[in-house]
C-alpha positions as a Markdown table, in Angstrom:
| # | Residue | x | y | z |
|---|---|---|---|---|
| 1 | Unk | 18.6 | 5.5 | -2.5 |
| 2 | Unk | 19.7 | 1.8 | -1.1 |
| 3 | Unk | 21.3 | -0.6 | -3.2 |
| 4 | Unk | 18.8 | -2.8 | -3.1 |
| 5 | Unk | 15.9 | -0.8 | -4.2 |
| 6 | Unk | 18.0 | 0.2 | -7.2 |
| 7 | Unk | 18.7 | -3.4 | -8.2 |
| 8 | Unk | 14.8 | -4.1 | -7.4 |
| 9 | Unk | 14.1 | -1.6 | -9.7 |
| 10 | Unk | 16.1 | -2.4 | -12.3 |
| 11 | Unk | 15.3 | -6.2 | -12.3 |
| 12 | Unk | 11.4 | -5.3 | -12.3 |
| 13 | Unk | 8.9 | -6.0 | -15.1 |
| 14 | Unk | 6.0 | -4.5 | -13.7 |
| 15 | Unk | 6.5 | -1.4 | -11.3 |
| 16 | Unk | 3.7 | -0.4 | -9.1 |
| 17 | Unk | 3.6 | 3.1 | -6.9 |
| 18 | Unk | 1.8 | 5.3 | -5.9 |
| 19 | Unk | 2.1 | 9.1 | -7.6 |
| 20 | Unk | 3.7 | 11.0 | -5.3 |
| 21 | Unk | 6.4 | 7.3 | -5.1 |
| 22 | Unk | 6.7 | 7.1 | -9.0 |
| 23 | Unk | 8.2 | 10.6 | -9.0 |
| 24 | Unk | 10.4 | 9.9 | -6.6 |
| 25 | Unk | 11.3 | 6.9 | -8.2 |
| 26 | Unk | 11.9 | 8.1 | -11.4 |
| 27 | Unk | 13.8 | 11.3 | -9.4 |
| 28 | Unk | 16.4 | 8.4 | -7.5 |
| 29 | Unk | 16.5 | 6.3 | -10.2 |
| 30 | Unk | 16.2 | 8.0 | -13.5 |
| 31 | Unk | 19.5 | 5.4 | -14.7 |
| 32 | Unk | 17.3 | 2.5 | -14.1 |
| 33 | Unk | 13.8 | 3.7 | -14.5 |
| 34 | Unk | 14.2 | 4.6 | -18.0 |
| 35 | Unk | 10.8 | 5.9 | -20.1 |
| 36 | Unk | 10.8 | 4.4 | -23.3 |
| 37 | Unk | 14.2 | 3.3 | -25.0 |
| 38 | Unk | 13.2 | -0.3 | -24.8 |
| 39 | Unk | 12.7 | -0.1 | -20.8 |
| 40 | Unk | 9.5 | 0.9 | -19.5 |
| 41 | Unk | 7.2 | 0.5 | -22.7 |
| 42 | Unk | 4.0 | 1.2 | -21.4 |
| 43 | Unk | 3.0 | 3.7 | -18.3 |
| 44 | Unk | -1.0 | 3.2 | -16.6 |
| 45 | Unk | -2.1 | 6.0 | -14.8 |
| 46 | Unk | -5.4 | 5.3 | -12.7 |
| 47 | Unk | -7.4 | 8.4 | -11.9 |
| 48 | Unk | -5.7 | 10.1 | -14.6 |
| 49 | Unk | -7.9 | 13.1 | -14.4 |
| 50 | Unk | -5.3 | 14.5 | -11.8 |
| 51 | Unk | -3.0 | 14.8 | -14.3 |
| 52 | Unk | -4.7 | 18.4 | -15.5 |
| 53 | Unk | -4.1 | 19.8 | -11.8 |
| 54 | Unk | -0.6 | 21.8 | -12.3 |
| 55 | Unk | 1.0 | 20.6 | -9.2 |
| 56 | Unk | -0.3 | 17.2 | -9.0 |
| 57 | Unk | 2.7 | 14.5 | -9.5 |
| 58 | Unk | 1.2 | 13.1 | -12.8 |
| 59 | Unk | 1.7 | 16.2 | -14.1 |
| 60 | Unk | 5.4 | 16.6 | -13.3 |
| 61 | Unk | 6.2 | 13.2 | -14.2 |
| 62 | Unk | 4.5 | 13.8 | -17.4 |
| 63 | Unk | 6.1 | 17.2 | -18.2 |
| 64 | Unk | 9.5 | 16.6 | -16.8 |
| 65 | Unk | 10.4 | 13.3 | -17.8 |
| 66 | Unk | 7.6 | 11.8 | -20.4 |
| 67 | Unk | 7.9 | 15.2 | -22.7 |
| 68 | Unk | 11.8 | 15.1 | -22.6 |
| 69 | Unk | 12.0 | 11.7 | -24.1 |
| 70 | Unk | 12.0 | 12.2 | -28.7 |
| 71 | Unk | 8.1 | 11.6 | -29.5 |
| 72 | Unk | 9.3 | 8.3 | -31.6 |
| 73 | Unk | 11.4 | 6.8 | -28.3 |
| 74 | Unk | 8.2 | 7.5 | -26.1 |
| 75 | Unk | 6.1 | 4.8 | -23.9 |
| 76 | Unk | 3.0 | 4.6 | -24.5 |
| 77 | Unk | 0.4 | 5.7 | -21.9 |
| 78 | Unk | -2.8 | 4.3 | -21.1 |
| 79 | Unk | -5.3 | 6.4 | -18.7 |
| 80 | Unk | -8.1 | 5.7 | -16.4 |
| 81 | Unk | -10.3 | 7.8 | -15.0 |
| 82 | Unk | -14.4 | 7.8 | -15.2 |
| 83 | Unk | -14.5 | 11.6 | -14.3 |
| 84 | Unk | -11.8 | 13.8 | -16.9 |
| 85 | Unk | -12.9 | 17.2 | -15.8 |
| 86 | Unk | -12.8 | 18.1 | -12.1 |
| 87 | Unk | -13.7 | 20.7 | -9.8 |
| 88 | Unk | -15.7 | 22.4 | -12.5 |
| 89 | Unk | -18.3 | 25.3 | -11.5 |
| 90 | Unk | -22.0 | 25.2 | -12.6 |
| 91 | Unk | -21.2 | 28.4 | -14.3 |
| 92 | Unk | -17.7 | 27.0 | -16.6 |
| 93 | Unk | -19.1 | 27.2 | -20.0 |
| 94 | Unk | -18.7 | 24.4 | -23.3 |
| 95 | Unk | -15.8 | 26.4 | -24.1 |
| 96 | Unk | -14.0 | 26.0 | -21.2 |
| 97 | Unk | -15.1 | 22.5 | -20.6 |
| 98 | Unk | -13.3 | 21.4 | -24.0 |
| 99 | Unk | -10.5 | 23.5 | -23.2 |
| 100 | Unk | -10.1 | 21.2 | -20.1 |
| 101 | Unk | -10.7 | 18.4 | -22.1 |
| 102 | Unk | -8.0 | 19.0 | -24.4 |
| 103 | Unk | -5.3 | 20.2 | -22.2 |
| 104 | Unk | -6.1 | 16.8 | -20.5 |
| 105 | Unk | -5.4 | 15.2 | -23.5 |
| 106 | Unk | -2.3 | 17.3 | -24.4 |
| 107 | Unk | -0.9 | 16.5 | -20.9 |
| 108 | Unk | -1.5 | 12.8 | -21.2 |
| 109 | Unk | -0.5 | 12.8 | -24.8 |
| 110 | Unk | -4.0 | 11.1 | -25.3 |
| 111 | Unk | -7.4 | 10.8 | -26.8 |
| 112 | Unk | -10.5 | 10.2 | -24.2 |
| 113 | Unk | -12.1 | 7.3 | -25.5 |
| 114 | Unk | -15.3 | 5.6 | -24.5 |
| 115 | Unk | -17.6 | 2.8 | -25.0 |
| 116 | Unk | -20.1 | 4.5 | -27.4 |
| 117 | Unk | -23.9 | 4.0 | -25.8 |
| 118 | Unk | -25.8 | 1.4 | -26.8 |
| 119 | Unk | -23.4 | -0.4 | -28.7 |
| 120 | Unk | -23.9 | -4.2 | -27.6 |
| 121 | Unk | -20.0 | -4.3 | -26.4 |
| 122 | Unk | -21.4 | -2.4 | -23.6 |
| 123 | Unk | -24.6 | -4.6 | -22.1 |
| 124 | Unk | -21.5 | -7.7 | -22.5 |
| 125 | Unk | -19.2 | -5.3 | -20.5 |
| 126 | Unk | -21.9 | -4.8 | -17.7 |
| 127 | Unk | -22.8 | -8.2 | -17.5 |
| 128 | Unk | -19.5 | -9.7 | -17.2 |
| 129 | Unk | -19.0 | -7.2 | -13.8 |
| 130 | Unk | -23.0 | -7.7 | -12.5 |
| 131 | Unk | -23.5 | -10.1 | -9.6 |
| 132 | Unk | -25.5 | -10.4 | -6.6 |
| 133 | Unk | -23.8 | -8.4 | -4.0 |
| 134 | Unk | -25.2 | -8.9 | -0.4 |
| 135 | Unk | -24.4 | -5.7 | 2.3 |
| 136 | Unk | -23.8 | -5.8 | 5.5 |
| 137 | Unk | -22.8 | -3.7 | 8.7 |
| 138 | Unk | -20.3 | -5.4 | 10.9 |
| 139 | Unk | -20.2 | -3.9 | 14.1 |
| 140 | Unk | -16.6 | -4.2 | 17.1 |
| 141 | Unk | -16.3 | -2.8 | 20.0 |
| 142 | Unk | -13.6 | -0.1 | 20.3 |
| 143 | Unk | -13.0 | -0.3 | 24.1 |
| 144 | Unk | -12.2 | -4.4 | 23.6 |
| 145 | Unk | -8.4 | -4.0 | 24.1 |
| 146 | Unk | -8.6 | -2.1 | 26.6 |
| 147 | Unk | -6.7 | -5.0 | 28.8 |
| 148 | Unk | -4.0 | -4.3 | 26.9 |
| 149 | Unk | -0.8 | -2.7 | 28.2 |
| 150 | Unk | -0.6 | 0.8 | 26.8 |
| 151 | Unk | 1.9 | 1.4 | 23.9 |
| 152 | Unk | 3.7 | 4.4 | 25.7 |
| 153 | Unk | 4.5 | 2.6 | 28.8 |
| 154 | Unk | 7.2 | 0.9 | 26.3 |
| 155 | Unk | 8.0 | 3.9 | 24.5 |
| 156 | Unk | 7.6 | 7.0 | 27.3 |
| 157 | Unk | 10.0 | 9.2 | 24.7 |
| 158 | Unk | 12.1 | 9.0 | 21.9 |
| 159 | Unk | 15.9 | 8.9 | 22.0 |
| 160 | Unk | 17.6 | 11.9 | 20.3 |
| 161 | Unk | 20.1 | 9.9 | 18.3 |
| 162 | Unk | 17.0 | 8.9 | 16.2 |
| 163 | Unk | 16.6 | 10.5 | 12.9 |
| 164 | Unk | 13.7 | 12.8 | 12.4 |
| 165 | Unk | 12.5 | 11.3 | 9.3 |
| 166 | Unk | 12.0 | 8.1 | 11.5 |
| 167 | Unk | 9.9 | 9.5 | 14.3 |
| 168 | Unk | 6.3 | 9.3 | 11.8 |
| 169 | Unk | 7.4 | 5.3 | 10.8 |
| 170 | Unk | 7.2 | 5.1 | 15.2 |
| 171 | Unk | 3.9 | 6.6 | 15.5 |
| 172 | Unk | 2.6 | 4.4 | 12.6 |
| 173 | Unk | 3.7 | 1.2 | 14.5 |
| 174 | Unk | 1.6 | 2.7 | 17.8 |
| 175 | Unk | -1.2 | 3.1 | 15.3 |
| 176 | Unk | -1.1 | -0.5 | 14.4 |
| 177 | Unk | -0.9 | -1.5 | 17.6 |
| 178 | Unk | -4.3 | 0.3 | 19.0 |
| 179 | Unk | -6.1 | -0.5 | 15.7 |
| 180 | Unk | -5.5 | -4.5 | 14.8 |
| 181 | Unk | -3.1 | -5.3 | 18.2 |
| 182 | Unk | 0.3 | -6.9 | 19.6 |
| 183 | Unk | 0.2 | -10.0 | 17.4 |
| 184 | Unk | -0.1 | -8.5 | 13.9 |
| 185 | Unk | 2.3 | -5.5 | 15.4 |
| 186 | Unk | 4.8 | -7.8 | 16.1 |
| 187 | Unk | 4.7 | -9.6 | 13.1 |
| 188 | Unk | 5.1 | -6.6 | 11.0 |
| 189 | Unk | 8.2 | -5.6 | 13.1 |
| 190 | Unk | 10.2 | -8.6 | 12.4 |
| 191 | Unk | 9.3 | -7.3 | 8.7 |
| 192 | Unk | 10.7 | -4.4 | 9.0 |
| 193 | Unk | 13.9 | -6.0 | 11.2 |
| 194 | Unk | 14.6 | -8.4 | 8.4 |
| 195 | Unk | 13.8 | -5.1 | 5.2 |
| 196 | Unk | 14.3 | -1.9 | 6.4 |
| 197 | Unk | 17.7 | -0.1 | 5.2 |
| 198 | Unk | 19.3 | 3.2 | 6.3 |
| 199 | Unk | 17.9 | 6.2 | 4.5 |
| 200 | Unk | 20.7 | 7.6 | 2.7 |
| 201 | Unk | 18.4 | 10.3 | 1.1 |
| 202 | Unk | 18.1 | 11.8 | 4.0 |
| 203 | Unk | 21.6 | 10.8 | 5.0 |
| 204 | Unk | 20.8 | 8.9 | 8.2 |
| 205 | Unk | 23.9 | 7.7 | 10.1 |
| 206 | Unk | 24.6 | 4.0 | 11.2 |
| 207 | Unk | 24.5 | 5.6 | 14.7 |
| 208 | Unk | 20.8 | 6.8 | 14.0 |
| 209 | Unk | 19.8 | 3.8 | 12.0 |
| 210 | Unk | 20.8 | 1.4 | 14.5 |
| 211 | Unk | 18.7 | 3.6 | 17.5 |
| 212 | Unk | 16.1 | 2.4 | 14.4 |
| 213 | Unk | 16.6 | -0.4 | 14.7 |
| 214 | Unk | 16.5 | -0.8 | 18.3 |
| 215 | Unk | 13.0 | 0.9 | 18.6 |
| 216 | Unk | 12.0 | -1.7 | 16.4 |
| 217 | Unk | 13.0 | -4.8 | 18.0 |
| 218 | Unk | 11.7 | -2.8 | 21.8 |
| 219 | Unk | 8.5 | -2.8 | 19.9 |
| 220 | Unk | 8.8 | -6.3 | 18.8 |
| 221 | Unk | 9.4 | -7.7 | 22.5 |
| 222 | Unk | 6.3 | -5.5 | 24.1 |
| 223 | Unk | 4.1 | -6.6 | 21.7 |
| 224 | Unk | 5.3 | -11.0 | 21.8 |
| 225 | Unk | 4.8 | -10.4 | 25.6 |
| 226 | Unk | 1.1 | -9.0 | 25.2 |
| 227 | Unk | 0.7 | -12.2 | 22.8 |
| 228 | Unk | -0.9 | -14.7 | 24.7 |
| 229 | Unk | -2.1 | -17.6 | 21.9 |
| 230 | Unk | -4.6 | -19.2 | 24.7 |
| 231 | Unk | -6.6 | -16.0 | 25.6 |
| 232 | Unk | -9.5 | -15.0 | 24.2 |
| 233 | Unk | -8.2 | -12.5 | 22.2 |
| 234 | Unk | -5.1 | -13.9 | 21.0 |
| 235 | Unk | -3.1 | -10.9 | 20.6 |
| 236 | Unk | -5.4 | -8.8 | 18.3 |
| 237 | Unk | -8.4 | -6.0 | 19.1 |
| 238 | Unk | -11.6 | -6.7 | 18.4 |
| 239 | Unk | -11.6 | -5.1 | 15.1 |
| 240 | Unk | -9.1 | -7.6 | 13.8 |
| 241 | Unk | -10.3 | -10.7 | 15.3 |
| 242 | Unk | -14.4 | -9.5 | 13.8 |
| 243 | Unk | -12.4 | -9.4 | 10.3 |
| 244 | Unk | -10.7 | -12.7 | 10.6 |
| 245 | Unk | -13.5 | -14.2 | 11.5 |
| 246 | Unk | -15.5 | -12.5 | 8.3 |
| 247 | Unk | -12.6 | -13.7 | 6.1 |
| 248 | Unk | -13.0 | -17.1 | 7.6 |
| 249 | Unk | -16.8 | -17.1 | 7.0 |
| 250 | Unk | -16.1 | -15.6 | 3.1 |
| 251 | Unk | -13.2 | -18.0 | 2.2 |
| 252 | Unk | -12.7 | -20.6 | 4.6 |
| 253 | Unk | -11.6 | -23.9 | 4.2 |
| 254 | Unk | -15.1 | -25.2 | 3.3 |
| 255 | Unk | -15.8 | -22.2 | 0.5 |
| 256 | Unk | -13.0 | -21.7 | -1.4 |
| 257 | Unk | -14.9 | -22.1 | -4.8 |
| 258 | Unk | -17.8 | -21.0 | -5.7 |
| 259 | Unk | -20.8 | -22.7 | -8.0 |
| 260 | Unk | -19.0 | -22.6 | -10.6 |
| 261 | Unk | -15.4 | -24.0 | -9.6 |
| 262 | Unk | -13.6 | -20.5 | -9.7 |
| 263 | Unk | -11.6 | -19.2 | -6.7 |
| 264 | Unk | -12.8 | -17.1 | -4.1 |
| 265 | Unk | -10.8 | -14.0 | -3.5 |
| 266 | Unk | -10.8 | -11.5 | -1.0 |
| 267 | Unk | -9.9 | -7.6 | -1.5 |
| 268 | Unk | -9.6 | -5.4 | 1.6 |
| 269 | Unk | -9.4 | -1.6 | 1.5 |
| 270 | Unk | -7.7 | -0.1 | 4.4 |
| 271 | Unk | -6.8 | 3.5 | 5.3 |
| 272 | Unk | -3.0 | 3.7 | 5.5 |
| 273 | Unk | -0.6 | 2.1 | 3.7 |
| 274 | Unk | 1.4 | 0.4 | 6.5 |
| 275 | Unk | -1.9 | -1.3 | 7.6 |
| 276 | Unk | -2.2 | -3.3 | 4.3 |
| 277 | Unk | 1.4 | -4.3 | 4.7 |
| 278 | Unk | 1.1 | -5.7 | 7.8 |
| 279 | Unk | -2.3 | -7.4 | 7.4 |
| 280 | Unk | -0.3 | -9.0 | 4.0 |
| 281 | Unk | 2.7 | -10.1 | 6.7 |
| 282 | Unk | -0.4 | -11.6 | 8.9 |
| 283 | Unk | -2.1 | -13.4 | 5.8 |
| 284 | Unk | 1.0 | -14.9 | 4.6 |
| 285 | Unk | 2.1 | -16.1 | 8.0 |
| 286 | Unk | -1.3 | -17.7 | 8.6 |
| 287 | Unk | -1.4 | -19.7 | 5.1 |
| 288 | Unk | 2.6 | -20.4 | 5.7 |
| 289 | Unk | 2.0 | -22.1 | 9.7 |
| 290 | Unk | -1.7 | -23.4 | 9.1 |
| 291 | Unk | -2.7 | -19.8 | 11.9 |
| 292 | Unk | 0.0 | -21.0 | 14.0 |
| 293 | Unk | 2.8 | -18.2 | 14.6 |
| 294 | Unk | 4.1 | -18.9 | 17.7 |
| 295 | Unk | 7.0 | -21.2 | 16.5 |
| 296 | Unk | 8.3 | -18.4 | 13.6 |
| 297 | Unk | 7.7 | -16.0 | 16.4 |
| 298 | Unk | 10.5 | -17.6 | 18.3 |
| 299 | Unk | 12.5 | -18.4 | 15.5 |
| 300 | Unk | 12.6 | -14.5 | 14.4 |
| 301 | Unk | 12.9 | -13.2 | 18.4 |
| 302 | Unk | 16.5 | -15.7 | 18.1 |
| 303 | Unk | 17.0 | -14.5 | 15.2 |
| 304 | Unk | 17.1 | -10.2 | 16.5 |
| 305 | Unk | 18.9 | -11.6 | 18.8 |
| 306 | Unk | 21.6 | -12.6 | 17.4 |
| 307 | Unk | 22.1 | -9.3 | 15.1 |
């Protein structure tokens, strides 16, 4: 409950979270974070079929903060999903199917809508999403950092004055570290230097916070002095240099629009959240310096320096 998020929060247009983080949100935050009244005006759940599991957090945010709100001071709420009935047996019955179907809707305050079949609207719909899509496998080699020092040489143990909520945000940054490498690591620690705030939720002292903080900038220094810009590697495994280089081929310089004059874009799925933050800190680095971050690398290692 920092400052700063709640004045993020509050000075937001569009808010974007997860589930389980929208609850919470709207849990912290419920003066700012305001359903309806003129403040949030319109909620989008994607994969809104979770909303009819009784523990999911759709649910609860539905039931404990969209049903409080008078019906004529409510957002309204737009839901996606292309499957509204889960985990349904072969033997459920119609009965209990459109039971399902309308507790759904009840829960969403809703009506399922579809495009009807064969309506023309629906053959411009495909069309507009059809292209020619091209597969392929792209194969790395696992064992390709393995001239890399080891992350627990740095980190043998964790002090005790660190806070135990903090000890899985640790094990995350060794994650990154043996999946993409020192350079991107490194990068995404001076992030987290420059953003991160005490967690007064879980009342974290300023003792604790600034062990944090410490880890942190440790982890920063290993990983700059595995960062050698002339080796072949460069600082990152072989699973992030085989996905630079398929970005490269994708979108380079060369290839930025296509036939018809529009952008190329690239979307990347990853597995864990703080992977897709730091690849973001890498790509925004990279179109900031031109792919050169030795200079901001020094610039930021003064910087934790001085704090």
């Amino acid at each position: 409950q920092s400052t700063s998020s709640r004045d993020a929060v509050a000075r937001a247009d569009v808010v974007v979270a997860t589930h389980g983080s929208a609850l919470e949100l709207l849990e912290h935050y419920p003066d700012v974070l305001v359903l309806g009244r003129g403040r949030v005006c319109l909620v989008i759940v994607d994969e809104c079929h979770y909303a009819g599991t009784r523990d999911h957090p759709y649910r609860k945010i539905m039931d404990s903060f969209y049903r409080r709100i008078p019906p004529p001071d409510r957002p309204r709420v737009l839901g996606l999903t292309a499957s509204p009935i889960i985990n349904v047996k072969r033997t459920t019955d119609d009965g209990r199917l459109l039971g399902l179907v309308e507790e759904l809707e009840y829960t969403m305050d809703s009506k399922i809508v579809r495009i009807p079949q064969g309506d023309a609207g629906e053959e411009a719909i495909a069309d507009a999403f059809r292209n020619d899509v091209h597969e392929k496998i792209v194969g790395y080699n696992d064992e390709a950092a393995a001239g890399l020092r080891a992350f627990d040489e740095m980190l043998p143990y964790v002090p005790e004055e660190l806070h135990r909520s903090r000890h899985r945000e640790l094990e995350q940054l060794h994650y990154l570290y043996d999946e993409l490498g020192p350079l991107v690591t490194a990068e995404y620690c001076g992030v987290l230097l420059r953003e991160i705030s005490p967690n007064r939720f879980e009342r974290e002292t300023e003792v604790e916070f600034r062990t944090l903080k410490e880890q942190i900038l440790k982890m920063r220094y290993f990983c700059l002095g595995q960062y050698r810009p002339e080796t072949k590697n460069a600082g990152m495994t072989h699973k992030m240099l085989v996905l630079m280089d398929l970005l490269e081929k994708l979108l380079g310089e060369n290839e930025k629009n296509d036939e018809e004059g529009n952008k190329k874009v690239g979307v990347l799925f990853v597995e864990r959240r703080i992977t897709a933050m730091a690849l973001y800190a890498h790509m925004r680095n990279r179109g900031a310096q031109g792919g050169d971050d030795s200079d901001d690398d020094k610039k930021e290692e003064e910087e934790s320096e001085e704090e």
